[in-house]
Structures are given as C-alpha cells and as structure tokens.
C-alpha positions in Angstrom: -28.4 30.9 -14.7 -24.8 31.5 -13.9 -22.6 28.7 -13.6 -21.9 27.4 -10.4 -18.8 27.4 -8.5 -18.0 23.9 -7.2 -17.2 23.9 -3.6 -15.2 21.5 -2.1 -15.4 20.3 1.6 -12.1 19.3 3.6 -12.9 17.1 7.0 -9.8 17.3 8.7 -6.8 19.6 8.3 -3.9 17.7 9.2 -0.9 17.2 6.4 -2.9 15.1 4.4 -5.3 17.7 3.7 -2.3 20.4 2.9 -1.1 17.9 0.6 -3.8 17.4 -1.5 -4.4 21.0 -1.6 -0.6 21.8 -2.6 -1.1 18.9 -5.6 -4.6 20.8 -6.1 -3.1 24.4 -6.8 -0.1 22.2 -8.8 -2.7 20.2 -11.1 -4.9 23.2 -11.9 -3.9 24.4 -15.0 -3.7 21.3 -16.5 -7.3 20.0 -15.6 -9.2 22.9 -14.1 -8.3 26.8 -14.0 -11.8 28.0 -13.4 -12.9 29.5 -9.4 -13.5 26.7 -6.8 -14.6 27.6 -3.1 -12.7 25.1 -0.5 -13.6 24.9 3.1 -11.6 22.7 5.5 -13.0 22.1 8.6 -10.2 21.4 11.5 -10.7 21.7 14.8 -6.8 22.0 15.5 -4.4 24.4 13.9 -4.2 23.1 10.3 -1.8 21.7 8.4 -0.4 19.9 11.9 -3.9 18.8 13.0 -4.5 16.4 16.0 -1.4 14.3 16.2 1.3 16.6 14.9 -0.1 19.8 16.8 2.0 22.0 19.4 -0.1 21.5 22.1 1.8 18.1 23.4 4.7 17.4 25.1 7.5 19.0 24.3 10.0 16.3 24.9 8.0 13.5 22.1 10.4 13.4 19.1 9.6 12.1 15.2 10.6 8.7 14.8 12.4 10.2 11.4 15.5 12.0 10.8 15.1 15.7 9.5 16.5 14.7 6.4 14.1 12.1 5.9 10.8 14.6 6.7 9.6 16.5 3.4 5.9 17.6 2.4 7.0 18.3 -1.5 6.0 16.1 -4.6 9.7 16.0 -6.3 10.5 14.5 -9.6 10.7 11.3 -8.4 6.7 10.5 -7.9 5.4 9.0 -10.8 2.3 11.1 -10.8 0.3 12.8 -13.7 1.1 16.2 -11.9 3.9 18.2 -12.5 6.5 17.9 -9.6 6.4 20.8 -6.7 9.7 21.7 -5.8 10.4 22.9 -2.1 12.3 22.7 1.3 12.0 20.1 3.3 12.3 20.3 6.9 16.2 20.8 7.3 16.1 23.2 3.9 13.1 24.6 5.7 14.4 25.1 8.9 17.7 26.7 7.2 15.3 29.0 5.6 14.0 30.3 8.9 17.7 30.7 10.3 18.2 33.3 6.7 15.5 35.0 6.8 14.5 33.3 3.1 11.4 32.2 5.1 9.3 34.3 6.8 5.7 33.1 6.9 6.3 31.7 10.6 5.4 33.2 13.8 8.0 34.2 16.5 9.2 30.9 17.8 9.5 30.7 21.8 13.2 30.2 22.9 13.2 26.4 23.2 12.0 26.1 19.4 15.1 28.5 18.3 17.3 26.2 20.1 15.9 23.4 18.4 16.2 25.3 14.6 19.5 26.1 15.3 20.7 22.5 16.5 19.0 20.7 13.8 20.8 18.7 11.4 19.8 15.8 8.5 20.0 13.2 11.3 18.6 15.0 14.2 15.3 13.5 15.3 13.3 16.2 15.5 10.4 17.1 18.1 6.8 17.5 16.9 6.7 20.5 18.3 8.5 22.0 15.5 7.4 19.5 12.8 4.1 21.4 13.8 5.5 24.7 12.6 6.6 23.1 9.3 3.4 21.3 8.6 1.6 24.6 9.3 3.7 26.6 7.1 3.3 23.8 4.7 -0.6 24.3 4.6 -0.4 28.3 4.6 1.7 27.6 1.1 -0.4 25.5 -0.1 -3.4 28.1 0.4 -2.0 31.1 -0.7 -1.0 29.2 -3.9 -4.9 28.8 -4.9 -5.6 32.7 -4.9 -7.7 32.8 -1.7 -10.2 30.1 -2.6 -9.6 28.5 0.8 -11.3 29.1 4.2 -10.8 27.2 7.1 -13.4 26.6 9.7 -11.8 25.9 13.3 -14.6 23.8 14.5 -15.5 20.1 14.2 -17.5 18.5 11.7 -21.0 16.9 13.4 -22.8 15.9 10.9 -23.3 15.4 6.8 -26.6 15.1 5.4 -27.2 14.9 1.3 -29.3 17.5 -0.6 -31.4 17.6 -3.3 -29.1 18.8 -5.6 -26.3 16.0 -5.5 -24.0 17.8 -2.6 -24.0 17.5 1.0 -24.9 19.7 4.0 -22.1 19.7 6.7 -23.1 20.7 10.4 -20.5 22.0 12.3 -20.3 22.1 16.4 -20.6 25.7 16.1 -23.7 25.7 14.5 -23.2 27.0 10.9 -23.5 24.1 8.2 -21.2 24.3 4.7 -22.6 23.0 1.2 -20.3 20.5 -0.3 -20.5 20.2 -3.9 -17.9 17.7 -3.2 -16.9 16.2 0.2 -13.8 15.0 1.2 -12.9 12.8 4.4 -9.1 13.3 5.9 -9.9 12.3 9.4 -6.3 10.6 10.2 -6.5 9.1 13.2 -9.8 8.5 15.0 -11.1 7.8 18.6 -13.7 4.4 18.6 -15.1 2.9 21.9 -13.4 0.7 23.6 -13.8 -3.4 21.9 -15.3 -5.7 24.5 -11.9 -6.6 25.6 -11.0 -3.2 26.9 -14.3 -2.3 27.7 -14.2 -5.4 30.3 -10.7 -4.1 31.9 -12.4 -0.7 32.0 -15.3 -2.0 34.1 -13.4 -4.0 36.2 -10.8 -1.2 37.3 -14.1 1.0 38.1 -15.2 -1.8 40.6 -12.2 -1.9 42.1 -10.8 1.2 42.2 -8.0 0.5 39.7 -6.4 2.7 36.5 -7.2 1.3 32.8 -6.3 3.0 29.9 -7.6 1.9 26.6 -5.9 2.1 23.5 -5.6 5.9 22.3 -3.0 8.5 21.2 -0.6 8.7 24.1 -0.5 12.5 24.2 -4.2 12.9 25.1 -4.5 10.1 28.0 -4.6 11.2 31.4 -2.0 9.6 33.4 -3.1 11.2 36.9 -4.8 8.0 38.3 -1.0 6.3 38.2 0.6 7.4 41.5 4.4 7.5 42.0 5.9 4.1 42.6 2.9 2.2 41.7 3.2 -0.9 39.4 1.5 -1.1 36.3 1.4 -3.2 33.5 1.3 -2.2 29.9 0.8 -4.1 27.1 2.5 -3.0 23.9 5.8 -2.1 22.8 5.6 -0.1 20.0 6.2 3.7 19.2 3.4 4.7 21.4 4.6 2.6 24.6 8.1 5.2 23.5 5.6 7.9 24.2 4.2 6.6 26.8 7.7 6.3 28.6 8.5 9.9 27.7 5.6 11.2 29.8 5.8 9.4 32.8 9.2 9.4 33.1 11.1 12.8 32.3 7.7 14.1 31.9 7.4 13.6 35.8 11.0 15.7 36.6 13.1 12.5 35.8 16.4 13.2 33.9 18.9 11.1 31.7 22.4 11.9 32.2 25.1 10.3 30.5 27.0 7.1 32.9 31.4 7.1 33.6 31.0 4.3 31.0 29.3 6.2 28.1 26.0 4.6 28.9 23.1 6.7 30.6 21.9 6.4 33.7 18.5 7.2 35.0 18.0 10.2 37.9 14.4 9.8 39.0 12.6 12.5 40.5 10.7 10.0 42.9 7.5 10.6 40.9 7.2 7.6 38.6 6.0 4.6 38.6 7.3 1.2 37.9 6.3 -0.2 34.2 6.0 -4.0 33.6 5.7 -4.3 30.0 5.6 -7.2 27.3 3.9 -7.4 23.6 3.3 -10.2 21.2 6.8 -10.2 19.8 8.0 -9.2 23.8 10.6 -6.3 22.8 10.7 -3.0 21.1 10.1 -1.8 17.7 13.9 -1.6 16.0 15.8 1.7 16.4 16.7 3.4 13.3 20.0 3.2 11.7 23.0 5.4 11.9 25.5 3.5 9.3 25.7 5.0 5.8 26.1 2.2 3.0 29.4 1.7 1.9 28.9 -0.6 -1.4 27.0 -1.0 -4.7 24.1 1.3 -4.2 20.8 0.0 -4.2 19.3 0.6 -7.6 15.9 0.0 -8.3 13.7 -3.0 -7.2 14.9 -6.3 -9.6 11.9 -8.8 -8.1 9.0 -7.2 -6.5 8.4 -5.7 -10.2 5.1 -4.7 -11.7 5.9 -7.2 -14.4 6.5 -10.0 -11.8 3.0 -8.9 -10.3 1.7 -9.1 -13.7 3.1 -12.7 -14.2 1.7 -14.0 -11.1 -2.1 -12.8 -12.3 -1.8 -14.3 -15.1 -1.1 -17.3 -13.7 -3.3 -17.0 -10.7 -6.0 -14.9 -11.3 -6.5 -13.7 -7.3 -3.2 -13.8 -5.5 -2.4 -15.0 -1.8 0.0 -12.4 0.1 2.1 -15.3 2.1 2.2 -17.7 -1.1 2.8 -15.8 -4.3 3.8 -12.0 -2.9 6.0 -12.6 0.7 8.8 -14.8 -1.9 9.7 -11.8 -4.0 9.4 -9.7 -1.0 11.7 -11.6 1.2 14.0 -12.1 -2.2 14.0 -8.3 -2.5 14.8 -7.8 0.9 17.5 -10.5 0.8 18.8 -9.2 -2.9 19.7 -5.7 -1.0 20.6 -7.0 2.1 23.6 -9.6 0.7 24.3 -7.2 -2.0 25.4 -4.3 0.6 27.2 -6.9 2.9 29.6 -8.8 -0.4 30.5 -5.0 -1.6 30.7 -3.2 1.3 32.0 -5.4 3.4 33.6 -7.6 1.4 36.0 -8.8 4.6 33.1 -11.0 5.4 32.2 -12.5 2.6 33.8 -15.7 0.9 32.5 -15.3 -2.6 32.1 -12.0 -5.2 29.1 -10.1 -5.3 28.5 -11.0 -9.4 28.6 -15.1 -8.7 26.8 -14.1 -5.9 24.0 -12.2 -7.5 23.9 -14.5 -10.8 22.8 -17.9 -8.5 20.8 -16.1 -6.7 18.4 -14.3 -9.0 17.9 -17.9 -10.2 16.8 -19.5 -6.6 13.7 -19.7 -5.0 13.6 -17.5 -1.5 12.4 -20.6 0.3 14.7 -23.7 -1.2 17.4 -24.9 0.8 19.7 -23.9 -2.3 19.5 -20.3 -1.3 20.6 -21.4 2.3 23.3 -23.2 1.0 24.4 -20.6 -1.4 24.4 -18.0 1.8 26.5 -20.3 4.2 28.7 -20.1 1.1 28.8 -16.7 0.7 28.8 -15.4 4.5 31.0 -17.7 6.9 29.6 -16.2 9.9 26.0 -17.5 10.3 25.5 -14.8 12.7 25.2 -12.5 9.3 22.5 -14.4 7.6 19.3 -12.6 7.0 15.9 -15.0 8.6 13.4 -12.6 8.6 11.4 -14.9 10.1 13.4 -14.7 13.4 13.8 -11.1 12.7 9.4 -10.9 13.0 9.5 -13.4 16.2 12.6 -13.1 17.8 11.8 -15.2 20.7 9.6 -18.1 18.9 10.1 -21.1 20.8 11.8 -20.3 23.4 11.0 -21.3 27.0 12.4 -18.7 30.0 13.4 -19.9 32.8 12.1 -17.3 35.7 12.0 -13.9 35.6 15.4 -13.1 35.3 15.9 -14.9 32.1 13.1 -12.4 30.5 15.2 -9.7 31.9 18.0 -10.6 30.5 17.0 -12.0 27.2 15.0 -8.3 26.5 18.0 -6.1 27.4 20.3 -8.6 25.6 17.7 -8.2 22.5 18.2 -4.0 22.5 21.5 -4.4 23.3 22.5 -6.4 19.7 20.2 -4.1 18.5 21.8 -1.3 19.0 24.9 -2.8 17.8 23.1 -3.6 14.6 21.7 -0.5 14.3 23.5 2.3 15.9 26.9 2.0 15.1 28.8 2.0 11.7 29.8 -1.6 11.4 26.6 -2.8 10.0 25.5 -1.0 7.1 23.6 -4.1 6.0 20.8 -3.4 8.1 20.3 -0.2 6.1 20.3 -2.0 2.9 17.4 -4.0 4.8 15.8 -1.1 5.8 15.7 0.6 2.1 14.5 -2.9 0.5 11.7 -2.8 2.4 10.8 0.8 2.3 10.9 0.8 -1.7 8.3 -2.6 -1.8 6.4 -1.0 0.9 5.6 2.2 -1.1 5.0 -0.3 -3.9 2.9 -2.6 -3.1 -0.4 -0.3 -3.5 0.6 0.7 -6.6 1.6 -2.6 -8.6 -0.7 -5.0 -6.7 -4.3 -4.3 -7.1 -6.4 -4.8 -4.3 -9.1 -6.8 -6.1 -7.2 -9.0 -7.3 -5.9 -10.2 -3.3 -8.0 -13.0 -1.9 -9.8 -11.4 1.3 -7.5 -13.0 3.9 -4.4 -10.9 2.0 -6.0 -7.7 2.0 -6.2 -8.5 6.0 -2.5 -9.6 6.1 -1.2 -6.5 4.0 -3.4 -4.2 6.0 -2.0 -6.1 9.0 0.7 -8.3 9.3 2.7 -6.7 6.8 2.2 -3.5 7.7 3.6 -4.3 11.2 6.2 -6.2 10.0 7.1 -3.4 8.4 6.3 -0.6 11.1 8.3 -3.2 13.8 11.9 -3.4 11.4 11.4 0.1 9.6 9.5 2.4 11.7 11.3 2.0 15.0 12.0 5.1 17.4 15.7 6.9 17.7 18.5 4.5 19.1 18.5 7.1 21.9 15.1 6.2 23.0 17.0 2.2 23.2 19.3 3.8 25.2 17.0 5.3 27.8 15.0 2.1 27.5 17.9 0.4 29.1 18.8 2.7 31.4 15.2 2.7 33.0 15.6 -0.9 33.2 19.1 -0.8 34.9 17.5 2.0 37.2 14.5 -0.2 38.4 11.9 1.5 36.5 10.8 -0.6 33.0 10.2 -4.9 33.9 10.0 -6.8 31.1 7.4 -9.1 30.7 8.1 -11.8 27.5 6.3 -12.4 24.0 3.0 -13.3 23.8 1.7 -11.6 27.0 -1.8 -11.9 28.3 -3.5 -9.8 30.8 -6.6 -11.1 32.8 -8.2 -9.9 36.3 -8.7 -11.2 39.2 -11.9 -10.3 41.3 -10.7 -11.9 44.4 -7.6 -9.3 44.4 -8.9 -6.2 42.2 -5.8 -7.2 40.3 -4.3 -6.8 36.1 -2.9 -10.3 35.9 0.4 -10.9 33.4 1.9 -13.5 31.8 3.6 -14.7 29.2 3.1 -18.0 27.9 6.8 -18.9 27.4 7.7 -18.0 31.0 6.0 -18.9 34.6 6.7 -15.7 36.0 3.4 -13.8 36.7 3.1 -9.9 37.6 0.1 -8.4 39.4 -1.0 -4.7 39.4 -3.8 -2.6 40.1 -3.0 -0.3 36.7 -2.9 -1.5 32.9 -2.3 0.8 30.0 -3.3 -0.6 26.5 -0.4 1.1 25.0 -1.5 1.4 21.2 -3.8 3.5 19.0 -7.3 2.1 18.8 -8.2 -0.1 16.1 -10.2 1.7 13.5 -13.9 1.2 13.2 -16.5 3.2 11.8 -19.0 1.5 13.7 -18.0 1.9 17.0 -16.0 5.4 16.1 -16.4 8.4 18.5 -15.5 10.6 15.7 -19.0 12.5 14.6 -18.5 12.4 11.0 -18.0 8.9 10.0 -21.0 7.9 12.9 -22.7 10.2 10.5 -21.4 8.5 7.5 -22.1 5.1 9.1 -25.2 5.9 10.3 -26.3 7.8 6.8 -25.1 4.8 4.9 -23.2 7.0 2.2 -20.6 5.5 4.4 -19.7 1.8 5.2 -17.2 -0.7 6.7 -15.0 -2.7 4.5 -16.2 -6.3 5.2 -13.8 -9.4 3.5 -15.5 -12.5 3.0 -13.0 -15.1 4.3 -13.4 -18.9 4.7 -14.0 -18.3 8.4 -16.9 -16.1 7.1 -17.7 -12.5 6.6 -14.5 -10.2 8.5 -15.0 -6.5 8.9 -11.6 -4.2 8.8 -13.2 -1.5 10.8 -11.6 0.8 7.8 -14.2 2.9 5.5 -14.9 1.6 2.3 -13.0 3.2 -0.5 -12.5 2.5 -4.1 -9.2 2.5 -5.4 -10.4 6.3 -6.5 -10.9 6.7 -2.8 -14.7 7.4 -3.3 -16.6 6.5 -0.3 -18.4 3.5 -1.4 -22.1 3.2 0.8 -24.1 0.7 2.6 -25.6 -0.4 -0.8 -22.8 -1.0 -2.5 -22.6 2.2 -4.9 -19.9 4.4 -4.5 -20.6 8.3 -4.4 -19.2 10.5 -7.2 -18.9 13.4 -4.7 -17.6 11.7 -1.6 -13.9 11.0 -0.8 -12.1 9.8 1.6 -8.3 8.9 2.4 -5.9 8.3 5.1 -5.7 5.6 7.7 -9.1 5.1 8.3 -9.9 4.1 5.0 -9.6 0.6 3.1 -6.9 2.5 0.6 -3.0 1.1 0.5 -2.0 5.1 2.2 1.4 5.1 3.5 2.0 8.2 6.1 1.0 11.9 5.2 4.7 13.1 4.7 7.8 10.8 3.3 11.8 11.3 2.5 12.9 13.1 -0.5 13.4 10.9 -3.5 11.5 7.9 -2.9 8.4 7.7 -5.2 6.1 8.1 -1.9 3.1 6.4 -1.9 1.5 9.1 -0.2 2.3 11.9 -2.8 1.4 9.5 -5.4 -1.9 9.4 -4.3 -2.3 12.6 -3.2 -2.2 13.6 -6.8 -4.2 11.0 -8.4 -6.7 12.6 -6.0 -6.6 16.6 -6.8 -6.7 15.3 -10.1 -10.1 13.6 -9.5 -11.0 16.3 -7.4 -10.4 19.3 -10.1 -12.2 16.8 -12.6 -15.0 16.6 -11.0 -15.1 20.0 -10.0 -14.5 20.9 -13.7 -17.6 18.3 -14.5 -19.9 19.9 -11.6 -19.0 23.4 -13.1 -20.3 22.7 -16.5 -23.8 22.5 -15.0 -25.8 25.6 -14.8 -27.3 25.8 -10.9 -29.4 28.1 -8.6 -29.0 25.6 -5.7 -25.4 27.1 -4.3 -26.3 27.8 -0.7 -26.0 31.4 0.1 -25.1 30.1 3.7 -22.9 29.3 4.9 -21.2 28.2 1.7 -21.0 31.8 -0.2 -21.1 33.4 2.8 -17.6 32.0 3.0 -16.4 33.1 -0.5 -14.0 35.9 0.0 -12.9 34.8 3.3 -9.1 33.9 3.5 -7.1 31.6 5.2 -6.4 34.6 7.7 -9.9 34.5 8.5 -10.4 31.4 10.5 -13.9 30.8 11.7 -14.2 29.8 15.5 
C-alpha cells in the first residue's frame, strides 16, 4: 500500500490561518519535509477573512498604527521555529510603491492614495490591511510548493470516519477528508441570550429597531431613520464603528473648527445617539508621545520565576490575590520609571532610590503610597489603576448636564494624556501592560488558576486591558467630541441599564449614579456577541457541539458549574469532546476557544503571543502529519480530497 499523504483541513481563512501556514512552510524541514495536501475552507477572500475583508466601509480604520501591524515571526518569538523574516505593513506598503512587491492586484484610486500617505503612525483602513493580509496568505501558500487549495465555500458540517479522519461538508455540496482538522473560525455569530432576545421581541411588537450584539459592519442600520433617538449601550471599539457608519457614513463630514478643534457638518441624515457603558466613557485613545527616558527593558516582576514561586507556595493560584500585585507592580515599575527619567522636572527623588524602595514594597501597602507622594509632588501624576478601570466609581451626577460634562471632561484629559507629547508616561503604561499581557499565557498555566481566574483573565483582565491598551485613534476622540458639541452623541453615565416599557413601546435608560432617564424607540447592543458554541449560528461548531467531538469549556466555581461559551481546548489546542478525551486530529485556536490567543497579527519585536503559538501549533500539526504518514492506508478519499491534489491556490473552488 502506498503511504498516505496526510491531509490537513483549515476552517476559516482569516490571518490566523495564513499564519499557521507561514510557520507551517517555516517548520517543515525541521519536523516534516514529506507531501501534505491542505484545504482551507473560507467563505471570504482569504488571508483577510470576515472581519478584515474589503467588502466594508471604507471609512473604518485599525485601531493600530502601521508600524505596529506585522504578520512575520521575527527573532524575537521565543518559538522552536526558525524566525521568518518579512515586511510588515509600512515595509510592505513601501514595497508596493518600488515595484519590489508585485503579487497585488491593481488597487482602485482611493487605496493608492492611501499607500502613498501611509506612514509608521498612520492608522490605517482595513481596507488596505485586507490587501496585506491577502498578500500575506498567497506567501505563505506559494511557500509550501502548491500543497494548498482553497475552497470558497462554508464549512456545514464534520462527521468522523472509520479511518480516524473526518468528512467535511461544504454549502456547495462537495465534502473534503481531513486526516487532520483544524478550527480557525475567529469571530462567530450565536443567537441572541435571553436578554437580547427579549429587546428583540419587544421592538417587533411595537414597531421599534433592536440590534443585538454583532460585528458592526454587517448590521443593517436602515430601520434607524434620520433624527431619530436611539440608545446604545456600549462604548468600546465597535460603538467607534458604529459612529463611523451612521454618521459620515450617512454624507456627514468633519472639518477642522477656527480654534483647531473639529466641528461636525451633518448631512441631515443621522440620528441622535444616547450612549453609556459600565465604565460610562470610551475605550482610551492611543498614544502619540515617544518615551524620553530609561527604556523599558524586560519585565523585572511578572517573571516566570515569580510565577513559579507563587505555585510553589500555592499550588492553584487566584488572579486578583497572587497575580493582579506583580501586574499592577509591573505596570507601576514602567510607569514611575519613564516619569523620574524622562521627566525628571516632576519628580522629587532619583530614579535608582526610587527603584531600590520600590522593588522591595508590596503594590498594595500604604508604604508604596507614601514612597510615590514622595517621589511625585503632583498627585495628579500618581498611577491608581483602579480609578483608571472605574473612572466614575462613586460618584453621584447631578442631572443631565453633569453627565455631559463629566464624559467630555473625561476625553478631554484624555486626550491630553494621550495625544500630545507631555506625557510619555502613559506609554510606559501602555508597553507594561502589553509585555504581561502577551505573557501571561505563556508563564501562567491555565490549570493551575482556580476556575473563577480563568473567568477573570478571559474577562476582566482582558478588558482591562482592551479598555487602557486597545483604544481607537485620538482622532476618533476628537470626532467623538465634536458630535457631542454638534448635538449628535448624549451621554448617558456608568453602569447603564436599559429596560422597556409596554405602556410606551419604549428602550428605557438609566444610569444608576444619575436620575436622568432617556427614552427611545431604537437600542443598539453595540458589542460583538458573546461566544458560545451552544447557541452559535456558525455551522461548524453546531456540528462540533452537536457531534460531541466538540464542547464548551465549563469552570466549576463555588457558585456552581459556569460555562465560558468558548470551545474546549487543551493547552495543545486539541479540541477536547463531550466525554472528556481530547482528539489527536482536531484543533482549534483563536477567539472562540478556551486558549490564552492574543490577536491574529501583533507589532514587530514584541514576543507575540499569537506567533508564539502559531508555531507551537505547525509544529504539532507537521508532527502529527509526519506520525499519520508513517501509516500505510487505502482509505484516502479519492473525492473530494485527491480530487483536490494538484489544484493551486489560483484555483479557488466556488
């Protein structure tokens, strides 16, 4: 019998895919040289997929700088795979200009424009992140000699075989033979949680708009007639989205104010946004300052060897209680070390007496307070990240106009944090919390978290985290406030609630610290939809779900037994199934998974988490492959698996 040639099953082509391929083609020689056949199944263009595809509006930006966007494994991963060098996307787009690049397609005017104006702190459109992502993928195929053909079709359905593999039905109506099958689904669709599915029902009795939580881009806005009022709930990058489309997206214009401020010019076609969060303002803008001191250096107190400590001592470890200190010390460590040496105007002690007292405290001890006052006379300085996390915590509003002013006071001081160069602090806090976030999957393992910390690290830390460090461009502040000023965007307070009112067909809004109330007859949940594979509207993991080679990740807590809504993984990202036995063949990673994943691309030079573990899994991938190719076989389908073989990436099935 010959021996068989493992085939390998991609669901989902977005940059997660093209980067475990590129570390695939990179790790071959090392662990596997001999022919593989990989399919990847995308219904979108791939290597952009869903969320990073053309096909959206052009005016929706990248909440990273170009210089900060690269797809390439550099030296700095500590991987087992050999580092890829490459362009990232201002190299990249420099490429294009040259002529060094010319695996793209003929860009329509508007994207020239855009290559040509682009610079390392430009904040780029996804529109032409798309095109890099895409050439990204092509790369990444052509560098495993034609092994790979895509299939631009949705995945329906998986179903195991005798022989160990999996069938996989497409919506087109061929099926593919996995020897191995790997899940890269990003971000998935679910039905709406009772909560929405209650506003939902109660704006079809009445004749009202709801939206339910969803990627921004792909909601229909039509229902929401100009001038109406409508409330949204949620403040975050996708309520920045959201703003884009109905307000320039509707023939609105910014233009820039006699005082150097914007103004608003509406076309008459908006509406009127009342919107409010748990926190009651925006994510934080990203930072313009360069640091002017000591440079950062490597972590000195969220350590693997501090982690190690801790387990010894504790044996299962509590996020808030043993982790958060050397987190917040971290943060704090980079934050005071950048104001003493860069600024050293505003500091009344040296940055070495400084850093020798404080390596010794505790983060919570009123020592370190008092060695702070001593250090920083102007109190206004002082890092309290937890008034950073809740920046309106106990405070009572007056009426209405105190939330007005209290929000566009908040992104005011923001901005003057953030987007000017006096405050190159808040970049030191920004990069301290970067470095522990890409981390924390790799030097704390997940087993050893008591359940109710692998819920807090999968969600209060990573909004923390998303809310100081993954904010939009101070521009989009800017416009914020000018919508504001222009009559457009009502701010609603922390801690909003929205209920109904039957007697009205009303939304009803209100935040807790303030007696103002707002009523509308539209609500948009503006925020992706929690994951869950039980209640996903994605085919595949209803499949897995319903299969059982698939399950949730449930945490038993001392409330009782808490479901994440994430698929199972183990920390080799196998799928792990309903019984409890995870599948040798059967992968899965991204956001939809129980896994520590951090983003699908990441700056240059930082260790990312992302390319760490693409590589760890082409290397399991190519071993298992190499394992699977050992065996002697008859069972390779000769459709539609080998009917495939020979196929390129030019030949795209439909």
């Amino acid at each position: 019998m010959p021996a068989k040639i493992p085939a390998v099953v991609f669901i989902g082509g977005g940059p997660r895919t093209a980067g475990v391929l590129e570390r695939i083609a990179a790790n071959r020689p090392d662990v596997f040289a001999g022919p593989l056949e990989i399919h990847v199944v995308e219904p979108h263009v791939p290597g952009s997929g869903r969320i990073w595809r053309y096909d959206q509006d052009p005016g929706l930006l990248l909440n990273s700088m170009a210089a900060d966007i690269t797809m390439f494994t550099d030296e700095s991963v500590a991987c087992d795979g050999p580092a890829a060098s490459g362009p990232g996307l201002v190299e990249w787009t420099a490429g294009v200009l040259d002529g060094f690049i010319t695996d793209v397609p003929d860009f329509p005017q508007h994207l020239q424009d855009q290559l040509r104006a682009l610079n390392g702190t430009t904040f780029p459109t996804r529109q032409l992140q798309s095109q890099y992502l895409e050439w990204f993928f092509r790369r990444a195929a052509r560098a495993l000699n034609r092994s790979v053909t895509t299939h631009r079709s949705t995945a329906v359905g998986i179903s195991p075989l005798a022989d160990g593999g999996h069938e996989v039905a497409l919506a087109n109506g061929r099926a593919l033979h996995a020897d191995i099958l790997v899940t890269a689904l990003g971000h998935t669709d679910s039905l709406p949680d009772a909560a929405s599915a209650g506003y939902a029902g109660f704006a079809a009795r009445h004749g009202g708009y709801h939206a339910a939580p969803s990627y921004t881009t792909d909601v229909d806005y039509s229902g929401i007639a100009p001038g109406q009022d409508v409330i949204v709930s949620g403040m975050g990058l996708a309520f920045v989205d959201l703003l884009v489309i109905l307000m320039e997206g509707r023939g609105g214009r910014f233009a820039e104010a006699p005082d150097g401020g914007l103004r608003y010019l509406p076309s008459g076609r908006e509406p009127r946004l009342w919107a409010g969060s748990r926190r009651g303002v925006p994510y934080h803008s990203k930072i313009s300052a360069t640091l002017r001191g000591e440079a950062p250096g490597p972590l000195r107190f969220f350590t693997p060897a501090a982690v190690e400590s801790l387990l010894q001592s504790h044996g299962e470890l509590d996020f808030h209680q043993h982790l958060w200190p050397l987190v917040a010390k971290e943060a704090g460590y980079y934050y005071y070390r950048e104001l003493l040496t860069g600024s050293p105007e505003r500091a009344a002690m040296g940055w070495d007496e400084f850093a020798a007292r404080y390596a010794a405290l505790d983060w919570y001890g009123s020592e370190r307070a008092d060695l702070v006052a001593a250090a920083v006379p102007d109190d206004a300085l002082h890092l309290d990240l937890e008034r950073l996390d809740r920046p309106f915590d106990g405070r009572r509003f007056a009426d209405h106009r105190a939330v007005q002013d209290a929000v566009a006071g908040y992104i005011e001081h923001d901005l003057a944090l953030r987007d000017t160069p006096d405050h190159p602090e808040t970049l030191a806090l920004f990069l301290a919390l970067l470095h522990v976030y890409m981390e924390v999957g790799r030097v704390v393992p997940a087993d050893r978290l008591n359940a109710r910390s692998q819920q807090t690290v999968h969600g209060w830390w990573h909004g923390f985290f998303s809310f100081v460090d993954s904010g939009p461009p101070p521009h989009r502040l800017r416009q914020m406030l000018a919508l504001h000023r222009a009559g457009l965007l009502q701010f609603l307070g922390p801690g909003v609630e929205v209920t109904t009112d039957e007697a009205t067909g009303a939304f009803v809004a209100a935040s807790p610290q303030s007696d103002a109330v707002v009523s509308a007859r539209a609500f948009i949940e503006a925020r992706l939809p929690a994951t869950s594979v039980v209640r996903s509207l994605n085919p595949v993991l209803a499949s897995l779900n319903g299969s059982g080679l698939g399950t949730e990740q449930q945490l038993l807590t001392a409330e009782g037994i808490h479901s994440t809504g994430k698929l199972l993984v183990t920390p080799q990202h196998r799928l792990v199934g309903r019984d409890g036995t995870p599948q040798d063949t059967v992968f899965g990673v991204g956001p939809g998974t129980s896994g520590w994943g951090a983003g699908a691309f990441a700056r240059p030079r930082t260790n990312a988490a992302p390319f760490r573990e693409n590589d760890a899994l082409a290397r399991t991938i190519l071993g298992t492959a190499r394992d699977l190719a050992g065996e002697t076989s008859a069972t390779i389908s000769p459709e539609p698996a080998a009917a495939g073989r020979n196929q390129t990436l030019t030949r795209n099935h439909r």
